[in-house]
C-alpha positions as CSV (number, residue, x, y, z in Angstrom):
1,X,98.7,-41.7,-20.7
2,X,102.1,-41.0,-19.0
3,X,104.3,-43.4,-17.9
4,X,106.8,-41.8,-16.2
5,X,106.1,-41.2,-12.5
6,X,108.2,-37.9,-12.0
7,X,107.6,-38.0,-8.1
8,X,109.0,-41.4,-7.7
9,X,112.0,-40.7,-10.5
10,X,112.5,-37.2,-8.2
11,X,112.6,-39.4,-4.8
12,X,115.1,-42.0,-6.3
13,X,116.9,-39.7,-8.0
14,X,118.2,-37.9,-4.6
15,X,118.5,-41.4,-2.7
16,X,121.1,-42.1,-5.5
17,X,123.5,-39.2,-5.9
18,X,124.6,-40.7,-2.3
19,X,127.9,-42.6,-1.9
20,X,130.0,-44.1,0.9
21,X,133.8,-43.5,-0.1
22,X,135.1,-44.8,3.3
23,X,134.6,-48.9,3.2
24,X,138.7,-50.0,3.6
25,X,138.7,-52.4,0.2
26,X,138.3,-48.6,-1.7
27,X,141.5,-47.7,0.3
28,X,143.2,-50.7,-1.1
29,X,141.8,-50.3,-5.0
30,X,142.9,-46.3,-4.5
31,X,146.5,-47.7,-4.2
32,X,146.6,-49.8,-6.1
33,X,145.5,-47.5,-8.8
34,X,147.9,-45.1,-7.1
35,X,151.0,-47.9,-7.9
36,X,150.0,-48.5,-11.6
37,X,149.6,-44.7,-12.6
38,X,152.9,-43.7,-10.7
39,X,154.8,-46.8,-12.1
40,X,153.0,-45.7,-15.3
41,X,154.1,-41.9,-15.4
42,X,157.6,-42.6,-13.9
43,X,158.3,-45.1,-16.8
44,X,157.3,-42.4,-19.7
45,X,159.2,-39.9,-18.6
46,X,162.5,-41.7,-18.9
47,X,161.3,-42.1,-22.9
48,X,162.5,-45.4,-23.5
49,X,159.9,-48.4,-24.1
50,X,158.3,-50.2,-21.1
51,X,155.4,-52.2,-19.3
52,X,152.8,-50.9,-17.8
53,X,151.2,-52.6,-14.3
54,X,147.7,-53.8,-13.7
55,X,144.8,-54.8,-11.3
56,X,143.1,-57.4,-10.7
57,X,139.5,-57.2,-9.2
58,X,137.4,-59.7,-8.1
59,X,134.9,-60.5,-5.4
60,X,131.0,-62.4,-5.7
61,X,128.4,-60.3,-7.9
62,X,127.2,-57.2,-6.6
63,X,129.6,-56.6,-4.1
64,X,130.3,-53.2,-5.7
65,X,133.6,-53.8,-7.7
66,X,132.2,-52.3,-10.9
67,X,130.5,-48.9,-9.2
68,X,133.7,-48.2,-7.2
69,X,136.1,-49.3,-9.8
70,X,134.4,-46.9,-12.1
71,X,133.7,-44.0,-9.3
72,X,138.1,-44.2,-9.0
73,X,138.5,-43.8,-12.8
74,X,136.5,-40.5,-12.9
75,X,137.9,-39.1,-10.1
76,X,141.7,-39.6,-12.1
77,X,140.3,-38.4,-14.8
78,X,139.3,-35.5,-12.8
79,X,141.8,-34.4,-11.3
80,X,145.1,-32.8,-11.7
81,X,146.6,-36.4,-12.9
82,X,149.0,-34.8,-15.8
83,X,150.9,-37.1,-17.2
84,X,154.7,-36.4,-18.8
85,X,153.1,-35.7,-22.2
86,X,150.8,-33.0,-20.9
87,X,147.7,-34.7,-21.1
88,X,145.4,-35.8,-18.3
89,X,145.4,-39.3,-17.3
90,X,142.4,-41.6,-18.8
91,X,141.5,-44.7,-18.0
92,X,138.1,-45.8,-20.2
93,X,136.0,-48.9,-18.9
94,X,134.7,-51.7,-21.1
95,X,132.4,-54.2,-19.8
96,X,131.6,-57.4,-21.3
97,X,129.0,-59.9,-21.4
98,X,129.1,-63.4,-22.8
99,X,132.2,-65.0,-24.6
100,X,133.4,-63.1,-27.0
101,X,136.5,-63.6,-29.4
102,X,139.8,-61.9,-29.0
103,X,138.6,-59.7,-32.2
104,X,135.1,-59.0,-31.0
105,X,136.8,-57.4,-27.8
106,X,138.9,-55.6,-30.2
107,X,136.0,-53.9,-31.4
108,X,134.1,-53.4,-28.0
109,X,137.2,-52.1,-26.8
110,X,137.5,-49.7,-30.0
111,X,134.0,-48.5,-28.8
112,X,135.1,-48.0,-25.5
113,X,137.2,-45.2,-27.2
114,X,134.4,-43.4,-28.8
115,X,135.9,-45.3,-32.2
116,X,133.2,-47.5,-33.7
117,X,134.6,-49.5,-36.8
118,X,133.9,-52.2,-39.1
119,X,134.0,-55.4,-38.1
120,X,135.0,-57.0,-40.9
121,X,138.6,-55.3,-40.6
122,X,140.7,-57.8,-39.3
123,X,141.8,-58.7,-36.0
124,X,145.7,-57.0,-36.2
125,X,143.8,-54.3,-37.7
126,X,141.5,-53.7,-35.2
127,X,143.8,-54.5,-32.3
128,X,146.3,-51.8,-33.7
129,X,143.5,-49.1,-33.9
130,X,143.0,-50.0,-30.3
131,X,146.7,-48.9,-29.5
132,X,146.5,-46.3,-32.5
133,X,143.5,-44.4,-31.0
134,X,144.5,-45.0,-27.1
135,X,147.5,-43.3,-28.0
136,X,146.0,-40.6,-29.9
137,X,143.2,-39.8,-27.5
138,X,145.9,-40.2,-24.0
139,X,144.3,-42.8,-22.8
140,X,146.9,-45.1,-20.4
141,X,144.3,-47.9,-19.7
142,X,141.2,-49.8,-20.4
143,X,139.1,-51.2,-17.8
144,X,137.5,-54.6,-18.7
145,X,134.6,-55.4,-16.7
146,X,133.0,-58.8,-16.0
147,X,136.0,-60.3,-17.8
148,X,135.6,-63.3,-16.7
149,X,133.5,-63.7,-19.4
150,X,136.6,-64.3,-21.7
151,X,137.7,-67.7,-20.6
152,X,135.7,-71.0,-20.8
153,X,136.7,-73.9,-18.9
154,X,136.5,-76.2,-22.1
155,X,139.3,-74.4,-24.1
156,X,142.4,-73.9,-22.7
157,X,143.5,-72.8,-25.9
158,X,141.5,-69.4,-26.3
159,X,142.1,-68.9,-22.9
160,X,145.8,-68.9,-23.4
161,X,145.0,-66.2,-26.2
162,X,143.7,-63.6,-24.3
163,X,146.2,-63.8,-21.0
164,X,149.1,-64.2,-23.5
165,X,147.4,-60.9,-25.5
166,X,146.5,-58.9,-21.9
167,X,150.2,-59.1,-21.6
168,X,150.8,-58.2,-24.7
169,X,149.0,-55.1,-24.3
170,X,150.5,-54.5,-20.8
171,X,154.1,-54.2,-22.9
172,X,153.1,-53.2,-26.1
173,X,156.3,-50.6,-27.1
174,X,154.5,-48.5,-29.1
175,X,151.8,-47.6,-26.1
176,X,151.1,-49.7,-23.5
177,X,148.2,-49.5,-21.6
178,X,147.2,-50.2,-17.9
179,X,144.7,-53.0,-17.4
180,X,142.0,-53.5,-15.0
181,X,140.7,-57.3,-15.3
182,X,137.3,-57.1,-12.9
183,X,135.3,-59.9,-12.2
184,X,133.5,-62.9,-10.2
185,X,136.5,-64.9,-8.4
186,X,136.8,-67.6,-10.8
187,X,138.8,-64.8,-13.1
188,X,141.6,-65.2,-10.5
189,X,141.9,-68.6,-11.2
190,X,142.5,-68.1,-15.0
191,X,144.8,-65.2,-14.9
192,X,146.8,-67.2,-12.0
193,X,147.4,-70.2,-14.7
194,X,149.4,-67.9,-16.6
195,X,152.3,-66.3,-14.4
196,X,153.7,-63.7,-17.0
197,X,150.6,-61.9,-16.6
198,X,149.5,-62.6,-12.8
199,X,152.6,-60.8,-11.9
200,X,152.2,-57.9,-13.6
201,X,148.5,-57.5,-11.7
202,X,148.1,-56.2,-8.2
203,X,145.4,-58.3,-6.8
204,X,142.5,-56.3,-5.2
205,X,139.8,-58.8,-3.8
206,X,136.4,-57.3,-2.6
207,X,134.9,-59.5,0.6
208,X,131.5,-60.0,1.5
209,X,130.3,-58.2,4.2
210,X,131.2,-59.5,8.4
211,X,128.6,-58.5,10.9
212,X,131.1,-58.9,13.1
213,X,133.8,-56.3,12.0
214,X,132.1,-54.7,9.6
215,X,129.5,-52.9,11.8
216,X,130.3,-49.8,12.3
217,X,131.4,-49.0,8.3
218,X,127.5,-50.4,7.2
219,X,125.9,-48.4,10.2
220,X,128.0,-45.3,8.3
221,X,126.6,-46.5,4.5
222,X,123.5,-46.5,5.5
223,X,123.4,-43.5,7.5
224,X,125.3,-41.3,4.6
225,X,122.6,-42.2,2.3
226,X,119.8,-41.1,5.0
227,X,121.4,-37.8,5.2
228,X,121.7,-37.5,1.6
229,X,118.1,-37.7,1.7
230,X,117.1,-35.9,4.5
231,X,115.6,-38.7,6.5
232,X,115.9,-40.4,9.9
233,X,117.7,-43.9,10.6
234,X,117.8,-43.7,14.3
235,X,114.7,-46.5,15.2
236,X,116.6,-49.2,12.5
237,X,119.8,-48.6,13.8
238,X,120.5,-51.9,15.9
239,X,122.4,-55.2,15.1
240,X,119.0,-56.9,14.7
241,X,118.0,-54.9,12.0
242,X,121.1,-55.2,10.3
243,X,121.3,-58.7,10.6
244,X,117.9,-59.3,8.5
245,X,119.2,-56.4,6.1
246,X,122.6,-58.6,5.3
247,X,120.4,-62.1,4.9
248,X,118.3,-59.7,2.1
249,X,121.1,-58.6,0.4
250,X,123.6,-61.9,0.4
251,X,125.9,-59.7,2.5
252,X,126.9,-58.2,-0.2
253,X,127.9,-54.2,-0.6
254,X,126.4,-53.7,-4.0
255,X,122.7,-55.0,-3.1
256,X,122.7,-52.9,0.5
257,X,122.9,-50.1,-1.4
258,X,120.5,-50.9,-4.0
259,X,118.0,-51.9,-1.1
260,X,118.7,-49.3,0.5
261,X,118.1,-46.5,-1.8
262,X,114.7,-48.2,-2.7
263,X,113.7,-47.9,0.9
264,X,114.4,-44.4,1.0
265,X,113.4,-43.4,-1.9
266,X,109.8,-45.0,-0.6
267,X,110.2,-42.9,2.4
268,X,110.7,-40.0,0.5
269,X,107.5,-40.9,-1.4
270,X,105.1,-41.1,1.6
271,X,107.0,-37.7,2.8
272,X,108.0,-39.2,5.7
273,X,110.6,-37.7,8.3
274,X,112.2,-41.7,8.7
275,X,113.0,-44.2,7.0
276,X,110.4,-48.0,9.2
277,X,111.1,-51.4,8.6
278,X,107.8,-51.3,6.6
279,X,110.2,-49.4,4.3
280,X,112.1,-52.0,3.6
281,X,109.6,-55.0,3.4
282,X,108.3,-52.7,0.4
283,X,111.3,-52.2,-1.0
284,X,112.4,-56.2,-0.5
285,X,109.3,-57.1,-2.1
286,X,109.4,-55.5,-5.1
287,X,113.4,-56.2,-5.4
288,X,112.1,-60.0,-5.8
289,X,108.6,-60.0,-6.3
290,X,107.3,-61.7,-3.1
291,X,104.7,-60.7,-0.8
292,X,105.4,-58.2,2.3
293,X,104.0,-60.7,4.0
294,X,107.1,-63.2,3.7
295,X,109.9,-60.8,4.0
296,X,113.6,-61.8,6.0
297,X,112.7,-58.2,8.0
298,X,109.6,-59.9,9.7
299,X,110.0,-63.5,9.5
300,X,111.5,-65.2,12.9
301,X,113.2,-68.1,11.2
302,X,114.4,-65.5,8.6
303,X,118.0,-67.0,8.0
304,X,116.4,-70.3,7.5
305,X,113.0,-69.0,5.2
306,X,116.1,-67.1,3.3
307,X,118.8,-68.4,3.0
308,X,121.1,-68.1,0.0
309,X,123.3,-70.5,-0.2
310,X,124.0,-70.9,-4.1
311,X,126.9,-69.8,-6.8
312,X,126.4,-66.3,-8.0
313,X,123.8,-63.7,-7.5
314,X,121.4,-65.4,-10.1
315,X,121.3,-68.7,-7.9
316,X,121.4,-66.9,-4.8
317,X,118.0,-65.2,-5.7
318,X,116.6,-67.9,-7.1
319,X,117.6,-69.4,-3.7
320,X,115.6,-66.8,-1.4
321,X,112.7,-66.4,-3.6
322,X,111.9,-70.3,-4.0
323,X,112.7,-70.6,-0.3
324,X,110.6,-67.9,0.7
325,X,107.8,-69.3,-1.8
326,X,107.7,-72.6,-0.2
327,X,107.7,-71.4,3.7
328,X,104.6,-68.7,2.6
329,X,102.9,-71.8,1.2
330,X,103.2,-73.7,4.5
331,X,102.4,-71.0,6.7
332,X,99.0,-70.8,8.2
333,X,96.3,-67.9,6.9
């Protein structure tokens, strides 16, 4: 029996080579990126030891920071980004998950850079490979992802480990290396309790989306990805529409896009020349598991059936599906 369904894997394949470079926080994490690898390559060609500059990105889950952080880094890798020893500039990501020692991140870190090695090496060990292979390999930064995952609000004193040991690596003489700290906003609150590092960073925060300015730029998303695809938008194109589409996604970036590429690709299924709002009850419904027939795209009271107030994207689904659980059990047949 096969399990792979080629014609859906085809139809969401095409829905998700699309992507919007245009929404303005990119503009701001381009220059930033722009400020640390020019500080970066003006400092190694005078040949003399130095610190390297960071970023810090942050914003709720699934706004997006990890796709377009990630997107940036291959297009410097890319490009014609030479740096003064000849090699191209390289910027590997790491991303984390859970609390993890200063030595376990040693090691993911090493992985990062196609370097696996025995754990049981110690931590100066490890570290040094870190700065041993970056070197060797011209890598000028790593990317750590979901960082916040490093500090605990119990112990100040591992916390003070790792910003004291990010700035370490931000002036290490031998090579130092660029870091990108992404995560939730809380990470801004840790790496601000330690001012030898939070001024090395150039803060890049990532805002949930505003109907009320940010209209135009998600009428543009969504209608980038319909081309991509080769499908209509015109009859959803309206602030009502877009309205229930934010209270789906949590106004945030990251779950738009995910919703609507699963739309999409549904349209692309059915072989149809638009993309209906029964396109997206589909694609809401199996995103949480809920019946079409309780979706925030046909319910009146839809802010109120789904609201999201919560912390993080975890509670915030929890939120809508409970919500929208209890209001389907009230409702009349």
């Amino acid at each position: 029996m096969e399990f792979i369904d080629k014609k859906r894997v085809e139809a969401s394949s095409e829905a998700k080579t699309g992507f919007y470079p245009n929404l303005p926080r990119r503009q701001e994490l381009v220059d930033a990126l722009k400020w640390c690898v020019t500080d970066y390559y003006i400092k190694a060609s005078a040949g003399q030891p130095f610190e390297a500059r960071g970023i810090l990105v942050t914003g709720e889950s699934r706004v997006g920071k990890t796709r377009e952080t990630r997107n940036l880094l291959e297009k410097l890798k890319e490009g014609p980004n030479i740096m003064p020893d000849g090699r191209p500039a390289r910027i590997v990501s790491c991303e984390l998950a859970g609390s993890v020692s200063w030595k376990d991140l040693g090691i993911k870190t090493l992985a990062a850079l196609n370097y696996p090695i025995d754990g049981r090496r110690t931590q100066t060990y490890i570290w040094g490979e870190v700065v041993n292979q970056a070197r060797q390999q011209g890598v000028i930064g790593i990317h750590f992802d979901e960082c916040q995952h490093v500090f605990t609000e119990k112990n100040s004193r591992t916390n003070e480990i790792f910003l004291d040991s990010f700035k370490t690596l931000l002036k290490d003489s031998r090579w130092p290396l660029i870091l990108i700290l992404s995560g939730v906003p809380v990470l801004a609150k840790y790496i601000q309790e330690y001012e030898q590092l939070a001024h090395l960073l150039r803060p890049v925060h990532f805002d949930l989306i505003d109907l009320r300015k940010d209209a135009h730029e998600l009428n543009r998303l969504v209608y980038s990805y319909a081309d991509t695809v080769g499908i209509s938008f015109d009859q959803l194109s309206h602030a009502e529409f877009f309205k229930r589409l934010l209270c789906a996604c949590m106004n945030r970036w990251g779950l738009v896009i995910e919703l609507v590429v699963e739309a999409f690709a549904l349209a692309k299924l059915e072989d149809a020349q638009s993309c209906s709002l029964d396109h997206f009850v589909s694609a809401f419904a199996k995103t949480y598991r809920l019946s079409p027939a309780y979706s925030p795209f046909t319910v009146v009271d839809f802010e109120e059936a789904f609201n999201h107030r919560g912390d993080g994207v975890a509670a915030s689904q929890r939120t809508i599906t409970i919500r929208a659980r209890v209001v389907a059990a009230k409702s009349p047949p």
